[in-house]
N, C-alpha and C positions, 0 to 999 in steps of 0.2 A: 375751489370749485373746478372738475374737470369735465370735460366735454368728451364726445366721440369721434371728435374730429382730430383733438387734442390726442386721444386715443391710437390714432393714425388712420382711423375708417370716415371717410368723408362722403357721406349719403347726399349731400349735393352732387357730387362728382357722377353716383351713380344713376341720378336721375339725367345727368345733363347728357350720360352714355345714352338712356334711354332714348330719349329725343333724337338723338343724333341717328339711331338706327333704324328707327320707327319706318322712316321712306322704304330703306332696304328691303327690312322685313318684309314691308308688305308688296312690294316684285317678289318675292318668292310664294305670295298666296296662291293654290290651285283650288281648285271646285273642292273638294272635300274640306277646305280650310273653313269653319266658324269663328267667329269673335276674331279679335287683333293680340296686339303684344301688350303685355301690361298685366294681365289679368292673371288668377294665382292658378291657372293651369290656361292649355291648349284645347282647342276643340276640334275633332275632325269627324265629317259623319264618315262612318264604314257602311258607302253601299257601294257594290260591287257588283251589279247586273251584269257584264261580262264574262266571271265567272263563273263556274258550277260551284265549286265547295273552296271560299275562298281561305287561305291559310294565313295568317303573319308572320313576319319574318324578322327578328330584332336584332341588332349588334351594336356594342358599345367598344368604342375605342380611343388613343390618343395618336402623338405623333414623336413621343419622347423627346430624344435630345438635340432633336432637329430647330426645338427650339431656339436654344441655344446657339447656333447658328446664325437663325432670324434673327436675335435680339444683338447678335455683333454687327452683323449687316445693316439692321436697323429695317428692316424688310420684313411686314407682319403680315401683309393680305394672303401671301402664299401659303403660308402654312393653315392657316384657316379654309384656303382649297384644300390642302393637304385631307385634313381631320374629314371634312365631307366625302371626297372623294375615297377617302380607304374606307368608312362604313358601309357607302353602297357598293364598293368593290366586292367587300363581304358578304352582304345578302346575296346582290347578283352572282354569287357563286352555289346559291342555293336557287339559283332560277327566277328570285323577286326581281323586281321594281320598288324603288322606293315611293314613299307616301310625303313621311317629315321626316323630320330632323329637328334633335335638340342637342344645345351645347352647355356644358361647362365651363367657365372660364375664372381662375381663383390666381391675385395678386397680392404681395405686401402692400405695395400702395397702386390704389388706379389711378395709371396713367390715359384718361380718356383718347385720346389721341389712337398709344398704342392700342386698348381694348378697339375701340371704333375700326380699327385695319382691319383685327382677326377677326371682328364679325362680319368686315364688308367681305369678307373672303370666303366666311359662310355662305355669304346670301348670294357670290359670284356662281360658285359650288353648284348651290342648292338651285339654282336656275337652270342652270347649263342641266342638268339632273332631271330637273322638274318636279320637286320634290319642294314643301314649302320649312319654311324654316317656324316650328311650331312656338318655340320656346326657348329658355335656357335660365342660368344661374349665373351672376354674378358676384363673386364671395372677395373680399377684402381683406384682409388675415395679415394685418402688421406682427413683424417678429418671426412669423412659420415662413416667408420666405425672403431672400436677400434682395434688396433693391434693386428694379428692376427687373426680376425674374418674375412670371409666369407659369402656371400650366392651364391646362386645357382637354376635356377631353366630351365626345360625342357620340348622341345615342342615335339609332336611325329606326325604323321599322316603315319595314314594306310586304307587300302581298304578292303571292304565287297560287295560280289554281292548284288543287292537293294533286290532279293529274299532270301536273306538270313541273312539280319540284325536282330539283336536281340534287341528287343526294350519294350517288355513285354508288347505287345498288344490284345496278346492271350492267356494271364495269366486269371483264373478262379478259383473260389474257388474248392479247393479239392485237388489242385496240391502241387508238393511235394518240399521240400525243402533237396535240399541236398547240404551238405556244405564239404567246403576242408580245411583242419591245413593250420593254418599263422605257419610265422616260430619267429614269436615273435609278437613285438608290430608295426614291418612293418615301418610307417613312421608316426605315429600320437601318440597324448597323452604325447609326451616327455617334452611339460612344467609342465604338473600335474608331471608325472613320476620324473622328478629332482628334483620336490619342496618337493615328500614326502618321495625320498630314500634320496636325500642328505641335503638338508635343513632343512625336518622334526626329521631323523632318523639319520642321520651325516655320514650315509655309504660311502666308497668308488668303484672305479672301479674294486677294487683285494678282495672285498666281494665278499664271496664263497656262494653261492645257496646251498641247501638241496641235487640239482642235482649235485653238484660236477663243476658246470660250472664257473666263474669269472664274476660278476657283469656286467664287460664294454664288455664281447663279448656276454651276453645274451642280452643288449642293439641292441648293432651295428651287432646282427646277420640280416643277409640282407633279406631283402621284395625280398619274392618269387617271381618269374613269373608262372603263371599258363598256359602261351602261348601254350607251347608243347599237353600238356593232357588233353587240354579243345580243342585246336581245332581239334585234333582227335576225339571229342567225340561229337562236332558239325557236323563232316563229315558222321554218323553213328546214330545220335538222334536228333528228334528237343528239341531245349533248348528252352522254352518260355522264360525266363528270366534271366540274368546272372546280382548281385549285386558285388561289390568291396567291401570290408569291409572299411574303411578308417575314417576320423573325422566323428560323428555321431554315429557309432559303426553296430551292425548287424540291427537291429529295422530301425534306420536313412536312413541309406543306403537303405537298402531291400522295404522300403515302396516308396522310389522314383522309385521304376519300376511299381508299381501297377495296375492297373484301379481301377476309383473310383467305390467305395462301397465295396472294397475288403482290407482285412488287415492279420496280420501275426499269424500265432498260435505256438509261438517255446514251444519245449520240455526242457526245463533245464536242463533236467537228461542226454538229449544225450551225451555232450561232459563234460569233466574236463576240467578249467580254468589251463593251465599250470601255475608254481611255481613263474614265474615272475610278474606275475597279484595279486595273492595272496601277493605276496611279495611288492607291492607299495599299496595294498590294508590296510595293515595291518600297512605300516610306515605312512602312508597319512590319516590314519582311512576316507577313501574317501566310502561313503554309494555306495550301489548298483547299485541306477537308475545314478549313474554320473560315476560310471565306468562302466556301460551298455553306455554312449554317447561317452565317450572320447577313447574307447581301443576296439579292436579286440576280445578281450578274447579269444584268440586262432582260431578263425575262418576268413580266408581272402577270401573267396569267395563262396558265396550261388548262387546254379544254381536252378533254378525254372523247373520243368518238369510236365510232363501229372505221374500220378501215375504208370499205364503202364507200363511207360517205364525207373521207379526208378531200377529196379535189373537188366536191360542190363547194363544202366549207371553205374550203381556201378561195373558192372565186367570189365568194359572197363577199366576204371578208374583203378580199382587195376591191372588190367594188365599190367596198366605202372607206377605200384609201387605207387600209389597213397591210402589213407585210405580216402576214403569219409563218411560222417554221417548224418545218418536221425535226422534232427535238427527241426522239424516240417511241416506246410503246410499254404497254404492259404485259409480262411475263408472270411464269408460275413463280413461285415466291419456293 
């Protein structure tokens, strides 16, 4: 006679996750939230009196092998900012605001503990956002992954009035590009990044940086949200184009907003590649053009503008303690 536990799926385990996140959950409830956690879907009403013709905006995402990372560190809440913070990244780059957020989360065995972090790191996320956390899944899959390992990945949807989406259809040569500091390498590049600090170079997580930092918290320092000071700055400028930095790098990224015949003129000299970049550059001897596609290099979000209106934007921006950088412009293609 065999059981489901015996199986390696222990439906205890998952209720007891349950309970544990229930408090969380419900700090991240806003006005449009109905009903609680538990129930076999989410409720949110969609009214919108604010806008005129209100639009939604959805993107699903993970954080790849950043996990992996966490799970050496032993450091889960972060990454579960991570996963939040890169979906509204996404929308906000189409002009939304988030609404919710739902996650995925799928183990060989749950470890309640570990799952409990990376949702309290949801609902960290999801506050700071304002954005409630509506839902998610929790799947147990003894066999399909090695002990101990995890993945993870999240949906988000938000709303943008349709006169006000950012979609870079009124991008023209001449306009300016100004970009905002990532607060590291965000959510991408961490298979090159492991293969050439620890495989290539033997380093560890409690490798000390030139900057005095430890190895695994310049890693697992968390992907910003640009939520707050970019939508203040849409309220007060038009943004013709707003890019995510993410896999692809600033080039990758920034040319998917374009119109054709139109392409990118960056300055090199504007910004310094922080220590961390340098630092995987040098164990990895990884050439230029492949850590221009795989990594951030210190920039997580380029806003496109009319030239114009580059020094309101900029003072807006450092008014809410932001350093923005003229990182070049757009030219004929």
């Amino acid at each position: 006679m065999s059981s489901y536990r015996e199986a390696g799926v222990d439906i205890d385990a998952g209720e007891a996750l349950v309970q544990r996140i229930k408090p969380w959950c419900a700090e991240t409830r806003t006005e449009g939230v109905l009903g609680g956690i538990g129930l076999f879907g989410g409720f949110f009403r969609a009214s919108f009196p604010e806008l005129q013709d209100p639009v939604l905006v959805s993107s699903v995402d993970g954080v790849g092998t950043k996990l992996r990372v966490a799970r050496e560190a032993g450091i889960h809440h972060t990454v579960g900012q991570d996963l939040v913070n890169h979906c509204v990244d996404d929308i906000l780059a189409c002009g939304a605001r988030p609404l919710f957020f739902l996650d995925y989360f799928a183990t060989g065995r749950l470890e309640v503990d570990v799952a409990a972090e990376v949702i309290r790191g949801f609902t960290i996320a999801c506050r700071e956002n304002g954005c409630a956390l509506l839902g998610g899944e929790t799947a147990e899959m003894p066999g399909f992954y090695a002990p101990g390992d995890y993945d993870m990945s999240g949906t988000i949807v938000g709303v943008v009035d349709r006169t006000r989406m950012v979609d870079g259809t009124h991008i023209q040569p001449g306009d300016a590009l100004l970009a905002l500091p990532s607060s590291g390498l965000h959510t991408n590049g961490y298979s090159l990044a492991r293969r050439a600090l620890f495989d290539m170079a033997g380093l560890d997580l409690d490798h000390r940086l030139d900057e005095g930092r430890r190895l695994g918290d310049a890693l697992l320092a968390v992907h910003r949200s640009y939520l707050h000071p970019v939508q203040a700055l849409l309220a007060e400028v038009e943004v013709r184009g707003i890019s995510h930095i993410t896999g692809g790098g600033i080039l990758g990224n920034t040319r998917r907003i374009l119109p054709a015949g139109t392409t990118l003129a960056l300055d090199r000299q504007a910004w310094a590649w922080p220590e961390i970049f340098h630092l995987i550059q040098r164990c990895g001897q990884v050439p230029d053009p492949e850590m221009d596609r795989a990594f951030n290099l210190g920039i997580g979000l380029v806003l496109v503008l009319d030239p114009q209106d580059v020094d309101r934007a900029e003072a807006l921006l450092r008014a809410r303690g932001e350093s923005p950088l003229r990182i070049g412009q757009v030219v004929k293609a």
